[in-house]
C-alpha positions in Angstrom: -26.5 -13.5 -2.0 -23.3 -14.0 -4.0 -20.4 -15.8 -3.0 -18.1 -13.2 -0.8 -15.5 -12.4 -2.8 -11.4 -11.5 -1.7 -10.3 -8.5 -4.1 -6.8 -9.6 -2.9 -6.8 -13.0 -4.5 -7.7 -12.3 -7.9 -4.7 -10.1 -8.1 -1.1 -11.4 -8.8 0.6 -7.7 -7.8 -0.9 -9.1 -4.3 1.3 -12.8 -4.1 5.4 -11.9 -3.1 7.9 -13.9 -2.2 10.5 -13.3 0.5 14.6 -12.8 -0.8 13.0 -12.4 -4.2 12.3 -9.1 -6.4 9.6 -9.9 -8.8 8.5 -6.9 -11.7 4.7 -6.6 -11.7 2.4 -4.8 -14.1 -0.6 -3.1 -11.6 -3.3 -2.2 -12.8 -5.5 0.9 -12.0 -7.4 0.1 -8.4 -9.3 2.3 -6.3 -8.9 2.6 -2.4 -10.2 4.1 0.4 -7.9 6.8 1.0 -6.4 9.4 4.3 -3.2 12.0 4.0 -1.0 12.3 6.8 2.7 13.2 8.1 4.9 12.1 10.5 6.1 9.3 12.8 3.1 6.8 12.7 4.4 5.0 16.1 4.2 8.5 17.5 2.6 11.0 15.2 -2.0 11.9 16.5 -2.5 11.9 13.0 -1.6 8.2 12.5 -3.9 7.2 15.0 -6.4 9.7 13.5 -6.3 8.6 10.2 -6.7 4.7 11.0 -9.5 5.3 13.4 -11.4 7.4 10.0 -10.5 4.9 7.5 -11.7 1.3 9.2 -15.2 2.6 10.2 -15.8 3.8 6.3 -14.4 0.7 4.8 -16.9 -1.5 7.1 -19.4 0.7 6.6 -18.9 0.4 2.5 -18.4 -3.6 3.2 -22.2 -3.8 4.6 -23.4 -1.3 2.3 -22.4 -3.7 -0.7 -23.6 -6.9 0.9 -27.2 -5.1 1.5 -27.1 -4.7 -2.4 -25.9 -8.7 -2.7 -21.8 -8.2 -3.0 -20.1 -9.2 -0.1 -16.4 -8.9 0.2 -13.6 -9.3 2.6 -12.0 -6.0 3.8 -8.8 -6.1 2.2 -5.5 -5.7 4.6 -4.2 -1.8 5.2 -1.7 -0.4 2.7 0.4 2.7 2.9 2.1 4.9 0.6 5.4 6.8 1.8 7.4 9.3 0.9 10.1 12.0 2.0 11.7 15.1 0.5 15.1 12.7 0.7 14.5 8.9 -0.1 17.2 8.2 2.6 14.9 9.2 5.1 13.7 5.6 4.3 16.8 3.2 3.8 19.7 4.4 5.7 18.3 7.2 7.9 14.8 6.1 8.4 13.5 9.4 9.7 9.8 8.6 10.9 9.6 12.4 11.5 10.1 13.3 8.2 7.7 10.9 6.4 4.8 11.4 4.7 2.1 9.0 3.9 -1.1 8.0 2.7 -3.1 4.9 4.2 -5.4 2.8 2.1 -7.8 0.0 2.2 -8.2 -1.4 -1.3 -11.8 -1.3 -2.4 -13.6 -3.7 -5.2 -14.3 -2.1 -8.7 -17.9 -2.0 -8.2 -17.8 0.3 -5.4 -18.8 3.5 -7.2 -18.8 7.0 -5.7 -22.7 7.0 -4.7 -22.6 4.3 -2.5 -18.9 5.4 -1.3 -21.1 9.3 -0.3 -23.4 7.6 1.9 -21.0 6.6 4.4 -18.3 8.5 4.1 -16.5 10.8 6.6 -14.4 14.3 5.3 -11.5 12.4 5.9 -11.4 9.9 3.5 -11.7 9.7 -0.4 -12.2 7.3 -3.1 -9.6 7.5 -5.5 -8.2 5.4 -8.3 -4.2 4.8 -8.1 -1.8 4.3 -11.3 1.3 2.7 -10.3 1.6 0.3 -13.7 5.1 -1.4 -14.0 6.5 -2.0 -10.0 9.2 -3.9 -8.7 8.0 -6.0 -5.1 8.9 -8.2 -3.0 8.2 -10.0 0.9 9.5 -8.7 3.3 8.9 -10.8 7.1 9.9 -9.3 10.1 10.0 -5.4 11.8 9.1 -2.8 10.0 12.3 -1.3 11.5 14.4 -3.9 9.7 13.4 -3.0 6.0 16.0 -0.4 5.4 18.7 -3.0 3.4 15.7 -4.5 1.9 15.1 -1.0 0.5 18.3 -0.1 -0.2 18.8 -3.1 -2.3 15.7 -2.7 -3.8 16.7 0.6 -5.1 20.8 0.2 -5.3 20.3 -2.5 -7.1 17.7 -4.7 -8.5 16.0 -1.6 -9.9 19.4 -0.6 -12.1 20.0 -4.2 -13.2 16.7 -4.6 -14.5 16.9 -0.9 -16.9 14.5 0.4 -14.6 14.3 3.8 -12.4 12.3 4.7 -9.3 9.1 6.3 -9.6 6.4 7.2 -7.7 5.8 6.9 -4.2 7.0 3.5 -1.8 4.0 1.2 -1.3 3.7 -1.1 1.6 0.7 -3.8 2.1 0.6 -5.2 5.6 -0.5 -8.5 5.4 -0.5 -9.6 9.2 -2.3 -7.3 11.9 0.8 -5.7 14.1 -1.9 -5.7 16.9 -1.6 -9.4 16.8 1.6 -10.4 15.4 4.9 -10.3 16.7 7.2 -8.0 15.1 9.4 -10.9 14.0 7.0 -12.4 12.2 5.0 -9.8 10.4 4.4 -10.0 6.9 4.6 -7.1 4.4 5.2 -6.7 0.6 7.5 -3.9 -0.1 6.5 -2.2 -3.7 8.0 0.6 -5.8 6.7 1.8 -9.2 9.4 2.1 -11.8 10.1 3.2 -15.4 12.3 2.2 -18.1 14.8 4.5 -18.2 15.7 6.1 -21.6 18.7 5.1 -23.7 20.3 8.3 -25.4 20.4 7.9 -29.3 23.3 7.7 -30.7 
């Protein structure tokens, strides 16, 4: 059996820092994968889609480690979006959200051994986000608003960059365990360069 390996730890895009905005290049990875909308303190399909996706990535875990790679199941990760991005930083209008929850998976997880213990909700899918701007946040989820905001307002701009993509969240402590104070979460947003006119 080979050493058991943490995906996480052999990626910088996964290391942030708390009051600072660091650009990251990500590469292509691959997750577990389940669609949803709504308020996830509230909304069935929340619950729904967590209670599919754990199952599946143990299952996979097991499945690896029987063929001699063993791994440690990455944290949860969402991606989140809104018709209006203020639905996030000022307004934060749970109802209104809609999101996609991931478990990262290792690169020699191919689609074979992801078919034998899958369930119809969940897929194995590769995700581009390339150039991103991140950054630690600690404390409620309720609180990251004016991290957002600045996120977007500001450090984005100064750095020539525009938003992109979908808002990407990697929850590094288990809210089950942790007090809301103290939870740990890197806030990411893919970004591109935005064009300078010719003259």
């Amino acid at each position: 059996m080979s050493e058991k390996v943490d995906v996480k730890k052999s990626l910088p895009s996964y290391r942030a820092k708390q009051g600072r905005f660091d650009v990251v290049d990500v590469p292509d990875l691959q997750y577990l994968m389940v669609d949803g909308h709504g308020d996830p303190n509230t909304s069935p399909l929340y619950r729904e889609a967590l209670e599919a996706l754990y199952p599946v990535a143990y299952r996979l875990k097991f499945a690896s480690k029987a063929l001699g790679r063993d791994y440690v199941v990455p944290p949860l990760e969402g991606l989140w979006w809104a018709d209006e991005m203020s639905a996030f930083t000022t307004a934060r209008d749970k109802d209104a959200w809609h999101w996609t929850l991931m478990i990262l998976t290792p690169d020699w997880i191919d689609q074979q051994l992801f078919e034998s213990v899958r369930v119809d909700e969940v897929r194995l899918e590769s995700l581009s986000e390339g150039r991103c701007v991140q950054t630690l946040h600690v404390g409620s989820f309720d609180d990251e608003g004016p991290v957002l905001e600045r996120m977007h307002e500001e450090v984005v701009p100064e750095h020539g960059l525009q938003v992109t993509g979908k808002h990407h969240e990697i929850y590094l402590s288990d809210a089950r365990r942790v007090e809301p104070s103290r939870l740990r979460t890197i806030l990411r947003q893919p970004v591109t360069s935005v064009l300078t006119p010719r003259a």
